[in-house]
N, C-alpha and C positions, 0 to 999 in steps of 0.2 A: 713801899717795897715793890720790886718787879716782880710781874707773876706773869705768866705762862697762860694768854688768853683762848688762843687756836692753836691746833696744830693738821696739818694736810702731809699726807703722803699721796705721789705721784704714778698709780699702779703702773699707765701706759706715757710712754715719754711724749710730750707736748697735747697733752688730753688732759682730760679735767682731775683736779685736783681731788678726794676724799677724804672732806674733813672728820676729823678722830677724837675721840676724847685720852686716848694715851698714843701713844709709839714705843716700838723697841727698838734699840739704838743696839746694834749689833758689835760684835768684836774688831769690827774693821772699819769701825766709823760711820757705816751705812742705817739709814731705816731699813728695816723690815717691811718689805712690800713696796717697796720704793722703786720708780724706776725699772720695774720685772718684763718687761713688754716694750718694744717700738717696733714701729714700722721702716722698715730698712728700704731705700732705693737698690735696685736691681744689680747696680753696679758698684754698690760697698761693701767692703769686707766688713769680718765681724769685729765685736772689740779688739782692741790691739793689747797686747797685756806689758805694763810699764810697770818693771819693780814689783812686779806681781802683783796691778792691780790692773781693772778693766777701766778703759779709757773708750770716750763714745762723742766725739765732738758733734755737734747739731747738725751737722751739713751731709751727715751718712746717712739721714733720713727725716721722716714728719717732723717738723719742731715750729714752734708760735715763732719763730722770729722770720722765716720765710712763708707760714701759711696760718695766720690770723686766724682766721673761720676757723680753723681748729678749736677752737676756744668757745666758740656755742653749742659744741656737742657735749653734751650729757653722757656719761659715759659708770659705771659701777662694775666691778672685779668682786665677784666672791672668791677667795683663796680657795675654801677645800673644795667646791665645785670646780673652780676654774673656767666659770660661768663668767662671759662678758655680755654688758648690755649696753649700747650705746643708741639714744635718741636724739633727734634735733626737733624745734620748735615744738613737741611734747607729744612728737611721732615716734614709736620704735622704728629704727632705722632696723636693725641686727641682734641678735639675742642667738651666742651662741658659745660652746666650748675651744678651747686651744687645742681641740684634737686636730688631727688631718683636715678634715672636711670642715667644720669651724673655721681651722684658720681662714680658709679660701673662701667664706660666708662674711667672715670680717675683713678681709683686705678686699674684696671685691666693692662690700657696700660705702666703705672709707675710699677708696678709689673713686668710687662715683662722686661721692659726696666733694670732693675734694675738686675734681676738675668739673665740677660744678659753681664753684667758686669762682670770685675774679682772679685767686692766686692760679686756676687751673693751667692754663700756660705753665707755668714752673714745673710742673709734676710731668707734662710734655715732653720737657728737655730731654737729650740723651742720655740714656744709662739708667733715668728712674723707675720707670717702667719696665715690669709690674711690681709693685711694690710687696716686701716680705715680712710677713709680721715674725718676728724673733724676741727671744726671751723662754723660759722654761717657766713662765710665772709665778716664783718661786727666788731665782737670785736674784740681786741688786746689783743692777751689772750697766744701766744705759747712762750712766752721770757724764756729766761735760767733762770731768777730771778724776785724774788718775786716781789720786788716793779718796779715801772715803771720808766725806763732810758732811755735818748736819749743817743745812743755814738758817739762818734767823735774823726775822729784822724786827723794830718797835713798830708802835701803831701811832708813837708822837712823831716818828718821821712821815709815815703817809699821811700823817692828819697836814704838816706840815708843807708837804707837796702840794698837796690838792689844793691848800689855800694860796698858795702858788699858782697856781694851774688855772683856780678858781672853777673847780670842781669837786663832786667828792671823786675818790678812790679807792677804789676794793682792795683788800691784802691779795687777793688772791691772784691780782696781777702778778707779783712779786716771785711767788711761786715758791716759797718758804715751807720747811718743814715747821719751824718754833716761830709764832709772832707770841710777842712779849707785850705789856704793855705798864702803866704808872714810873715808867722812866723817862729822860728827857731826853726831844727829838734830836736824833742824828747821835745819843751819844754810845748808841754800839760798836759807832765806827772808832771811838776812842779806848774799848777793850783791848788792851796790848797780853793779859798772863791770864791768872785761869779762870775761867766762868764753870760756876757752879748752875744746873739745874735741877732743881729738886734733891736726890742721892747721888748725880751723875755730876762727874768732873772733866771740864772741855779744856783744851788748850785757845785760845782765839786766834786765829791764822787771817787772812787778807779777808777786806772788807770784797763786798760783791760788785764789781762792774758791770753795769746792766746794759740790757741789747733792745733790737727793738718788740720783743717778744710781751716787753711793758707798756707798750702802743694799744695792744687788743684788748679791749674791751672781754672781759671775762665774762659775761653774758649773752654778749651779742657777738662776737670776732671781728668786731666790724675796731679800725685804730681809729680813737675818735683823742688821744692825751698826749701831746707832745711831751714824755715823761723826759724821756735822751737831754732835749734840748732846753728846757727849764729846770733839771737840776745845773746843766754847765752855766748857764744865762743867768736863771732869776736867785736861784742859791748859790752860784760863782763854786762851784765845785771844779777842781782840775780834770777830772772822771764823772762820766755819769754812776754815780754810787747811792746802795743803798743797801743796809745788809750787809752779815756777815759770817763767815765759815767759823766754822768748830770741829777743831778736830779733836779724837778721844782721847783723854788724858787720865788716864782710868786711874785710883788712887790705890790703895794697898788691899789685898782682899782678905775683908772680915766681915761679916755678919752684917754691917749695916754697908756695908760696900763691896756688892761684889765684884772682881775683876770680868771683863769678859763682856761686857754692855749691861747694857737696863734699862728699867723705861721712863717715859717722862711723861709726866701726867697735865693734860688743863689745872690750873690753879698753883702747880710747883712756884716756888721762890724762886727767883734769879739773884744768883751775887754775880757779880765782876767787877777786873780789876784792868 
């Protein structure tokens, strides 16, 4: 039976992931806490709102598919403080609130940290600078797409990749709210109607085409996996794919099901279909 191994939500977009033992899966499809934060280049506007939802493509600020090293920073959100702490190498970089003066204590020391890097050039470019940290930490608002998805992949695909690769690899490249796992590799991608998790009812929408954001190395930032190019080559994939969207498909509301989201716990069942 599939069950529900990890689960990660994403406080600050292209920052470290914090692994959870539930989530709440909100009324509009989103995690809870997911997403609440990014750092914005100087010269992008704010989400754009499509059909009434926020829409936040990568390229209007930080994201692992242009700056790697993001991905060895250490980074923890407490919600009711609103306390960020972000370390590298097992140094506190910044330890600070999303007030006024905070924000400017955490984009100052992410600025540094960043054109510190070999991506530092890129953050150079025009327009990016000084970069703004946005979000009310609090909505789920910085997603690649419009409407609200939970993703989720197996752990018999990464096991699968990696013996591919001939390495291991982390979920956490992946960047998955649900990893699942006692299911057979690749076949999330064959989910077409509804997936059940735990009490929670998904619709399954497009599988996930990945970028190169699955290059970095989630400990170190450093891209050491050609992931892109041995799913198309060694797996004969059309897409680089792995992963897959869920949208909510909420069922009738009664007592064991309420409308309006819920949470999904480590150890939930998985059906689909």
């Amino acid at each position: 039976m599939a069950r529900v191994v990890a689960l990660y939500r994403h406080p600050i977009k292209g920052l470290t992931p914090e692994r959870r033992d539930s989530l709440t899966v909100q009324s509009d499809g989103r995690v809870a806490g997911d997403r609440v934060l990014a750092f914005r280049f100087a010269d992008a506007a704010e989400p754009e709102d499509r059909d009434g939802y926020d829409y936040w493509p990568k390229a209007k600020g930080l994201a692992l598919q242009d700056f790697p090293a993001l991905a060895a920073l250490r980074t923890s959100y407490d919600d009711e403080t609103r306390l960020i702490r972000i370390a590298y190498a097992g140094s506190v970089l910044v330890e600070a609130a999303i007030d006024g003066d905070g924000r400017r204590q955490l984009t100052d020391a992410v600025t540094d940290f960043v054109l510190a890097t070999p991506e530092g050039r890129r953050l150079r470019r025009p327009g990016r600078l000084p970069l703004v940290l946005v979000g009310d930490g609090e909505t789920s608002r910085f997603q690649d797409r419009p409407r609200g998805y939970v993703s989720v992949h197996g752990q018999g695909s990464v096991r699968e990749l990696g013996e591919a690769l001939g390495m291991s690899i982390d979920d956490r490249r992946f960047r998955s709210n649900v990893v699942i796992d006692d299911v057979a590799p690749w076949s999330e991608l064959d989910w077409t109607g509804e997936v059940r998790i735990g009490e929670l009812n998904f619709h399954a929408a497009g599988p996930i085409v990945r970028c190169l954001a699955t290059h970095a190395n989630p400990d170190t930032g450093v891209r050491d996996a050609k992931v892109l190019t041995t799913l198309t080559g060694a797996l004969a994939q059309q897409e680089p794919t792995l992963g897959r969207l869920l949208l909510p498909g909420w069922p009738a509301a009664d007592d064991h099901h309420p409308r309006g989201g819920g949470v999904i716990r480590v150890g939930d069942e998985v059906h689909a279909r």
